[in-house]
C-alpha positions as a Markdown table, in Angstrom:
| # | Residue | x | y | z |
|---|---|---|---|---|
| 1 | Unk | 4.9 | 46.6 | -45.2 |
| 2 | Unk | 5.3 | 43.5 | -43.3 |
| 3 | Unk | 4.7 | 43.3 | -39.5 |
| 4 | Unk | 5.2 | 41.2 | -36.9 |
| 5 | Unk | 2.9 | 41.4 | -33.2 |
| 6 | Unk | 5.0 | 41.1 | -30.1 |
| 7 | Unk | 8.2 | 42.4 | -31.3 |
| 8 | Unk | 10.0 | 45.3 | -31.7 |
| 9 | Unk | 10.9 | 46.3 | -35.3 |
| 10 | Unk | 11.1 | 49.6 | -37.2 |
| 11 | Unk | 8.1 | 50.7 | -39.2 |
| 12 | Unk | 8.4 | 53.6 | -41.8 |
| 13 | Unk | 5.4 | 56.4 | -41.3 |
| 14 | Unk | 3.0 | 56.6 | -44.0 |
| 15 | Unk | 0.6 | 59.5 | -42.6 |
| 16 | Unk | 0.2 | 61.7 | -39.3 |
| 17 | Unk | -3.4 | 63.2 | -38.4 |
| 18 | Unk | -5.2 | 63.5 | -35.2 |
| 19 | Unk | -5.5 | 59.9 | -34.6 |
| 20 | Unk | -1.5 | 59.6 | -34.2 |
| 21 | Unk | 1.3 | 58.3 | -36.5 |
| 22 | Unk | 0.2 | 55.8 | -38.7 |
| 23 | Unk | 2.5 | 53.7 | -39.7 |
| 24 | Unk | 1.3 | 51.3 | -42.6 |
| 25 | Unk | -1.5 | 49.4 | -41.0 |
| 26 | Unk | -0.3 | 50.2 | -37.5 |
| 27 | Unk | -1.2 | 53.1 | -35.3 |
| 28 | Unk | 0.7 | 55.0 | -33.1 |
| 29 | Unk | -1.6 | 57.2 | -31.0 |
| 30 | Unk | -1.3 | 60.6 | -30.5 |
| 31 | Unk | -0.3 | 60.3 | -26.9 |
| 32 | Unk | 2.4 | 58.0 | -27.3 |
| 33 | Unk | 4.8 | 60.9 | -28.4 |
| 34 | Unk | 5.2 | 64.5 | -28.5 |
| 35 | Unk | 8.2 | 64.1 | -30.9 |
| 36 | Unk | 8.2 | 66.6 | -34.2 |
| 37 | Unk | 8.2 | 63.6 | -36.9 |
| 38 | Unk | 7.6 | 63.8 | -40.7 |
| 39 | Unk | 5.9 | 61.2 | -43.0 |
| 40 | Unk | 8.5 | 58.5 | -44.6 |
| 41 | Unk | 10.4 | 58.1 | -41.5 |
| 42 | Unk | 11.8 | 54.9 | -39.8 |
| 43 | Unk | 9.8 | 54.4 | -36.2 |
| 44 | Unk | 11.6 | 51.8 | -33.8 |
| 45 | Unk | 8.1 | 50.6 | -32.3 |
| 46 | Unk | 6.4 | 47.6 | -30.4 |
| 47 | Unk | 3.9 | 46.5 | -32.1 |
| 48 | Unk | 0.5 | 44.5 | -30.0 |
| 49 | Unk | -3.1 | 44.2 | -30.6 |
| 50 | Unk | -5.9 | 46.5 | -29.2 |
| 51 | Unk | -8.9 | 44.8 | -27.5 |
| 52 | Unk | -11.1 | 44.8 | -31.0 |
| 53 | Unk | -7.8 | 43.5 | -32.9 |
| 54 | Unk | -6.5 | 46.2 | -34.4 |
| 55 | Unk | -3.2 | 47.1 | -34.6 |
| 56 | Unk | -1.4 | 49.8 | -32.0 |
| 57 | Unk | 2.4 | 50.3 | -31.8 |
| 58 | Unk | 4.0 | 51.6 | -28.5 |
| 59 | Unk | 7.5 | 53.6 | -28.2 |
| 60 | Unk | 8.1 | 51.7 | -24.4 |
| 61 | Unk | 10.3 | 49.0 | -24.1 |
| 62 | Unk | 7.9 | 45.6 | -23.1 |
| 63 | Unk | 9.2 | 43.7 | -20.6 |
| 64 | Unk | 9.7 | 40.6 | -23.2 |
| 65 | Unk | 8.7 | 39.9 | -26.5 |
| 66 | Unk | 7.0 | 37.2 | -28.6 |
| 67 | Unk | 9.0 | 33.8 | -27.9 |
| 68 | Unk | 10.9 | 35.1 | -24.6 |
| 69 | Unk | 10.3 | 34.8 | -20.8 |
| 70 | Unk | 9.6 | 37.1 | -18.9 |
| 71 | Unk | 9.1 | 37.7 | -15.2 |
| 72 | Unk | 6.1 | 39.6 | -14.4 |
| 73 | Unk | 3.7 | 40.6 | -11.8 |
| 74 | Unk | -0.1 | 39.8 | -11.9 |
| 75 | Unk | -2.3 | 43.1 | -11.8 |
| 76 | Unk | -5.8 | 41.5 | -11.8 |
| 77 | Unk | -7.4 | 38.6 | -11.9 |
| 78 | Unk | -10.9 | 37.2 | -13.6 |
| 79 | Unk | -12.9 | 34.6 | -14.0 |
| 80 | Unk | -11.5 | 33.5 | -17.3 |
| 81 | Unk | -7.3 | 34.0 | -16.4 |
| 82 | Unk | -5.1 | 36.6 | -15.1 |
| 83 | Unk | -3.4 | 40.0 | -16.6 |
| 84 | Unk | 0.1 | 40.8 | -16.3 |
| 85 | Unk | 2.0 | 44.0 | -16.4 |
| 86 | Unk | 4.7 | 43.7 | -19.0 |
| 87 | Unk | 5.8 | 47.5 | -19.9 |
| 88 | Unk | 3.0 | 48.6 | -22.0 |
| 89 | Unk | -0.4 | 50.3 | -21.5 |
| 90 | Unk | -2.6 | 47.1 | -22.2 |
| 91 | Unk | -1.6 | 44.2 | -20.0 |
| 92 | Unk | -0.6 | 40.6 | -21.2 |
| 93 | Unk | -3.2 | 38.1 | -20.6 |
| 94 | Unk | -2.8 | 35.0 | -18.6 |
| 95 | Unk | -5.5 | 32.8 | -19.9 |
| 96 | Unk | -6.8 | 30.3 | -16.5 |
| 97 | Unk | -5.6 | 27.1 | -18.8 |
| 98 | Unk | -2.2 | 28.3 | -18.9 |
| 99 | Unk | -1.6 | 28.4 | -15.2 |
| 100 | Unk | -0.2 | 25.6 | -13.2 |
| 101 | Unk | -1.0 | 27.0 | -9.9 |
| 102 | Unk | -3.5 | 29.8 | -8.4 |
| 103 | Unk | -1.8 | 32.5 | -9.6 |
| 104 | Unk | -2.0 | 35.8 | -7.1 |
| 105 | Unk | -2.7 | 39.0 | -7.3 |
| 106 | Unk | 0.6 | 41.5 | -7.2 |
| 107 | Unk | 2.9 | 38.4 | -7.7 |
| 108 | Unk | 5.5 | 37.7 | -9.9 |
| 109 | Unk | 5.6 | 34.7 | -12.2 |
| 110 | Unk | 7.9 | 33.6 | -14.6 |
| 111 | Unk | 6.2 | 33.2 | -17.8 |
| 112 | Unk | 6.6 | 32.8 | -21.8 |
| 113 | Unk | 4.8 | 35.2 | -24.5 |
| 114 | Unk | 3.3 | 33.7 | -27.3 |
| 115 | Unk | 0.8 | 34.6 | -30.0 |
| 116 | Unk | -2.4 | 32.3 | -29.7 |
| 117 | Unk | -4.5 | 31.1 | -32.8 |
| 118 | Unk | -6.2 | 34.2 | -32.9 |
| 119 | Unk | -3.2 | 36.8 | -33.1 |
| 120 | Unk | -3.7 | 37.6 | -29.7 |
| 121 | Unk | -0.7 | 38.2 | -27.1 |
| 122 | Unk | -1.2 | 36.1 | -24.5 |
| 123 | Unk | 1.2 | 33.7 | -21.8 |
| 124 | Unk | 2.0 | 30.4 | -20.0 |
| 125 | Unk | 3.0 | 29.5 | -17.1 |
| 126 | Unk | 4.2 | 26.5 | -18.5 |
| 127 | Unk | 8.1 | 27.2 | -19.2 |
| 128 | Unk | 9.8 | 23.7 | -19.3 |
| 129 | Unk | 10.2 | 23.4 | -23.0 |
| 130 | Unk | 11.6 | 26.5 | -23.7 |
| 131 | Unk | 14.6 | 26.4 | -21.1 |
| 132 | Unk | 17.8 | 25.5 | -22.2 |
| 133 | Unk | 19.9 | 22.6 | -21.4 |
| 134 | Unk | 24.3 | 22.7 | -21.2 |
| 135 | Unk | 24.7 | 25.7 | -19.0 |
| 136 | Unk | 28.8 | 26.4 | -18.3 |
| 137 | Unk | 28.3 | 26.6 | -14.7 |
| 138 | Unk | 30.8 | 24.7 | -12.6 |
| 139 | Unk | 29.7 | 22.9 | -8.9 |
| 140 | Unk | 30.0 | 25.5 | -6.0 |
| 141 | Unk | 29.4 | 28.3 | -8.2 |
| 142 | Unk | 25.9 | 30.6 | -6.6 |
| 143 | Unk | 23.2 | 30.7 | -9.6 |
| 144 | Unk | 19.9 | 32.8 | -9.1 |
| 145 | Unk | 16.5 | 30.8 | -10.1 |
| 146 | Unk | 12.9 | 31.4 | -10.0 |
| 147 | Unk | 10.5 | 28.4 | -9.2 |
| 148 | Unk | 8.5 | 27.2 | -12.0 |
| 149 | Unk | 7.1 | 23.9 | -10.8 |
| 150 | Unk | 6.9 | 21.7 | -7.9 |
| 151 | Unk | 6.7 | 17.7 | -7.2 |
| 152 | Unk | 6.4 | 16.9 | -3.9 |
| 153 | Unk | 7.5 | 13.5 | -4.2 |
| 154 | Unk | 10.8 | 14.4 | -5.6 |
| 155 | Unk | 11.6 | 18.2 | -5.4 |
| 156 | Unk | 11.2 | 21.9 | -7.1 |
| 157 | Unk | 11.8 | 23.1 | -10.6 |
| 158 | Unk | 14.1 | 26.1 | -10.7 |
| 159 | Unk | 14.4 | 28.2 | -13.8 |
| 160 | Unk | 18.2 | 29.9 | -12.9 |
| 161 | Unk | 19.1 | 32.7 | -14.3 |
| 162 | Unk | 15.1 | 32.6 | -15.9 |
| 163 | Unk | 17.2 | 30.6 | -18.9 |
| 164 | Unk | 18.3 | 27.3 | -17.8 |
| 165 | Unk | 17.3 | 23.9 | -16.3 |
| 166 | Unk | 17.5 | 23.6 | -12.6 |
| 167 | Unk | 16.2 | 20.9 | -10.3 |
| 168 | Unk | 16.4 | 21.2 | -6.2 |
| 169 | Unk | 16.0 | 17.3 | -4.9 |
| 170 | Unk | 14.2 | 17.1 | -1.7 |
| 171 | Unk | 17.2 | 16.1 | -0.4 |
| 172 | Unk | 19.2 | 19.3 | -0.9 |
| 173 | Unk | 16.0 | 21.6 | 0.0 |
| 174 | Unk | 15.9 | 23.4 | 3.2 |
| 175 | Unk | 13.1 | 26.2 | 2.6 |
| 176 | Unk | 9.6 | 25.7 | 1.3 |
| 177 | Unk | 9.0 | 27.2 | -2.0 |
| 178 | Unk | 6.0 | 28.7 | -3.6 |
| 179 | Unk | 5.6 | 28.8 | -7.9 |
| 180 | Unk | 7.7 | 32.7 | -8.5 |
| 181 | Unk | 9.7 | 32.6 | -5.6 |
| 182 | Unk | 13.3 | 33.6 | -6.5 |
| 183 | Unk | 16.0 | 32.3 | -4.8 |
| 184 | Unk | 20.1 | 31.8 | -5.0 |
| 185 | Unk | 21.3 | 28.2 | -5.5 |
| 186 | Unk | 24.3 | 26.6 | -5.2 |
| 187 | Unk | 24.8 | 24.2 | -8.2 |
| 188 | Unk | 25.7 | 20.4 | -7.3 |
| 189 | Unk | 26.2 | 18.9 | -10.7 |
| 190 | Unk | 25.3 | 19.3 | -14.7 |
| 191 | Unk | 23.4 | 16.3 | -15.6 |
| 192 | Unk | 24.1 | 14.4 | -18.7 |
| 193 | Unk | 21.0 | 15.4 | -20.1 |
| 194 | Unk | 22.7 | 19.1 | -19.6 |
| 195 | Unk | 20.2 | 20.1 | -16.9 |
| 196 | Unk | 21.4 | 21.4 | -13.3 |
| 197 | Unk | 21.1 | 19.9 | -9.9 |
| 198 | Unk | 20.8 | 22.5 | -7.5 |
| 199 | Unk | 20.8 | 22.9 | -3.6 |
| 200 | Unk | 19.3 | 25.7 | -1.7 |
| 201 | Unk | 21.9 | 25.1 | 0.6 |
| 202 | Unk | 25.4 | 27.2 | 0.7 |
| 203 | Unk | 28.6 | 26.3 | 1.5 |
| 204 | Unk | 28.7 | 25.3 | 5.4 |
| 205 | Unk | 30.4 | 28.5 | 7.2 |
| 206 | Unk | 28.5 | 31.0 | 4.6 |
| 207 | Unk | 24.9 | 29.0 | 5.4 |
| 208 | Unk | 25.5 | 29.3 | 9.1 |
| 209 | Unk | 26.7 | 33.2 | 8.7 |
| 210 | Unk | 23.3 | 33.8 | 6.6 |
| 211 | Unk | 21.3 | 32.0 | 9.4 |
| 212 | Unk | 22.8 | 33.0 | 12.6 |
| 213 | Unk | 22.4 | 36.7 | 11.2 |
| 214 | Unk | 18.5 | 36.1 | 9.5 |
| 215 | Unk | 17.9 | 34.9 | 13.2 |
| 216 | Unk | 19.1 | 37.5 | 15.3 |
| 217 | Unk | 17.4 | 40.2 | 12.9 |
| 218 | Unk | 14.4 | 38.3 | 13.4 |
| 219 | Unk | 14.5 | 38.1 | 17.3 |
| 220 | Unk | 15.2 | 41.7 | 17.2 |
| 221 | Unk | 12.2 | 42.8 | 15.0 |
| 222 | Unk | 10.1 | 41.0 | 17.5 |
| 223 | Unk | 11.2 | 43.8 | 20.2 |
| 224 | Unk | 14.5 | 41.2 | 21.1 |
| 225 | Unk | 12.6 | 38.2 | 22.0 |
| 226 | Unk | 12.5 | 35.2 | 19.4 |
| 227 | Unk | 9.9 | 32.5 | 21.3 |
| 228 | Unk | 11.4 | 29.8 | 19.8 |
| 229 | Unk | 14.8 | 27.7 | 21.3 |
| 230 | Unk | 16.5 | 24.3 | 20.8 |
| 231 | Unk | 13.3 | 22.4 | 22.6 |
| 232 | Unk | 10.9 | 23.7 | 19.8 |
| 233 | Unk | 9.1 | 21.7 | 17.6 |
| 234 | Unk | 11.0 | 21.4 | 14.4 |
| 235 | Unk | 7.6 | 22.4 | 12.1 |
| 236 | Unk | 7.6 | 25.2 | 14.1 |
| 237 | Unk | 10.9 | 26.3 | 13.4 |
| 238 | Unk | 10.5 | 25.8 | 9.6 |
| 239 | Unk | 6.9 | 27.8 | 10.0 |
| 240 | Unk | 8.1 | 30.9 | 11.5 |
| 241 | Unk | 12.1 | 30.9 | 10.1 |
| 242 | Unk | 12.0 | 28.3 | 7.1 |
| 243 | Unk | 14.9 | 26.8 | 8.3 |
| 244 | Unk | 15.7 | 23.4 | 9.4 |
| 245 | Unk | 16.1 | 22.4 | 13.6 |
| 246 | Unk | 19.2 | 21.8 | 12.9 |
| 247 | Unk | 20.2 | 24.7 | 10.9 |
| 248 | Unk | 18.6 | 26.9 | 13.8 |
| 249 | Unk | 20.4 | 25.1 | 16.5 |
| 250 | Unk | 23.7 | 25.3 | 14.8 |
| 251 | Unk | 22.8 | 28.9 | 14.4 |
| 252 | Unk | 21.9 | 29.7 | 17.9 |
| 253 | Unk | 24.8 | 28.0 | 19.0 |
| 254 | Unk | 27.4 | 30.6 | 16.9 |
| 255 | Unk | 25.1 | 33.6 | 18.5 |
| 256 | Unk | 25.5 | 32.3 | 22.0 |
| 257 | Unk | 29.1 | 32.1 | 21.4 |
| 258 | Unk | 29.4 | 35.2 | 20.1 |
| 259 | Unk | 27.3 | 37.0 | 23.3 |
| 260 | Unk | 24.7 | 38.0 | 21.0 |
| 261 | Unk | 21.8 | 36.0 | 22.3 |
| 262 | Unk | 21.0 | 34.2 | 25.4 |
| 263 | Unk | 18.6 | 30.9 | 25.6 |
| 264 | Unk | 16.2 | 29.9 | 28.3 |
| 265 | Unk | 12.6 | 28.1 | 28.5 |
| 266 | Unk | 10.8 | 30.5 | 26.6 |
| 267 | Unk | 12.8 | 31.1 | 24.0 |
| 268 | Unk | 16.4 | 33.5 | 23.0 |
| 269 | Unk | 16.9 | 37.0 | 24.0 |
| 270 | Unk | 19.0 | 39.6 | 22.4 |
| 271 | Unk | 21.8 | 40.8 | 24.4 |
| 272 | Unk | 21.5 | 44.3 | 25.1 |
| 273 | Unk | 24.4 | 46.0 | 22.6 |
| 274 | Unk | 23.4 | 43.8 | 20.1 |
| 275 | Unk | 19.5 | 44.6 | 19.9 |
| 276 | Unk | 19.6 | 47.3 | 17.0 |
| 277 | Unk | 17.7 | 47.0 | 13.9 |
| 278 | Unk | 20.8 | 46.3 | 10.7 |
């Protein structure tokens, strides 16, 4: 009976003791199901390795497979790489050479599952070359992306839709990014090369809605006092808001306007009606 690690694939029983379901070379154990099942039937099971390499088979559905990303959050880490939960009992591991940044614990990261030399199921951080290039997106349209990769020089690496190649320029980014963040994009241009020029940036009217409201939220979690104003120092802005001065003035401005907030040397105030939690 042939079998493949890290995939799903249906497995016929061969024998049932105390042990579990054994299925060829592959064990189900016992706990895994309470289901009445009789020797030569078909199992739809994942199949993985145990710590000492044997072979288990699980009835949950994994998170990804063998040759597919996957977005998943670190549950510990060690001195020798990381261990991600993936939808199984035993955790994937994240060997310390596979990561491109320092990798936290409780985070989510996008990564790809492979088999190493040794038939063990383990994954990388290091996603570029198995992203695709020719997505049918059209400019304007809002994608969703997780960062993969960063260059300060020249900008972030998104992976939209956890599928295709995205690239934010540092001169269409206007929040600071960490490796897993996830984020919506609005997409610029398909590159000749097929990949996708994104900015972080929506539309105009939509970007100051988003803003003007993110801020007003903000003051009023604070107790309806945001100690920042127009006078601030721009780093500070981006520090406690991660939005540009200019964004936040524009912002400001609308809510002003609208009678939500007032401005004076300290910073804005929420107007009275307006200082409820959304």
């Amino acid at each position: 009976m042939s079998v493949e690690i890290g995939v799903k694939q249906n497995l016929e029983i061969t024998e049932i003791d105390s042990d579990g379901i054994h299925l060829g070379d592959v064990l189900l154990p016992a706990k895994e199901t309470e289901e009445e099942l009789s020797v030569g039937e078909m199992l739809e099971v994942f199949v993985y390795t145990a710590a000492k390499g044997e072979l288990l088979a699980s009835l949950s559905e994994p998170f990804g497979q063998v040759g597919e990303l996957a977005y998943l959050k670190v549950t510990a880490l060690t001195s020798f790489g990381a261990f991600l939960e993936w939808g199984i009992e035993k955790d994937l591991f994240l060997p310390m050479g596979e990561q491109t940044c320092d990798v936290k614990e409780e985070s989510h990261y996008l990564v790809k599952i492979y088999l190493d030399r040794t038939n063990r199921l383990c994954a990388t951080m290091r996603v570029d070359d198995y992203l695709q290039a020719h997505p049918s997106y059209t400019p304007g349209e809002m994608v969703k992306g997780t960062v993969y990769g960063e260059n300060e020089r020249i900008g972030v690496f998104i992976a939209i839709e956890d599928c295709y190649y995205g690239f934010v320029p540092n001169a269409e980014r206007y929040k600071t990014y960490g490796i897993g963040d996830q984020d919506e994009f609005r997409v610029i241009r398909i590159r000749e090369d097929g990949r996708v020029d994104l900015s972080n940036k929506q539309v105009a009217h939509k970007q100051m809605d988003d803003d003007s409201e993110m801020i007003l939220q903000e003051a009023i979690k604070q107790g309806g006092n945001l100690y920042l104003n127009d006078k601030s120092d721009p780093e500070m802005i981006m520090k406690r808001l991660n939005i540009s001065k200019n964004a936040f003035k524009r912002a400001i401005g609308r809510l002003i306007k609208e009678k939500k907030i007032e401005q004076n040397d300290k910073g804005i105030r929420v107007l009275d009606e307006n200082n409820t939690l959304d």
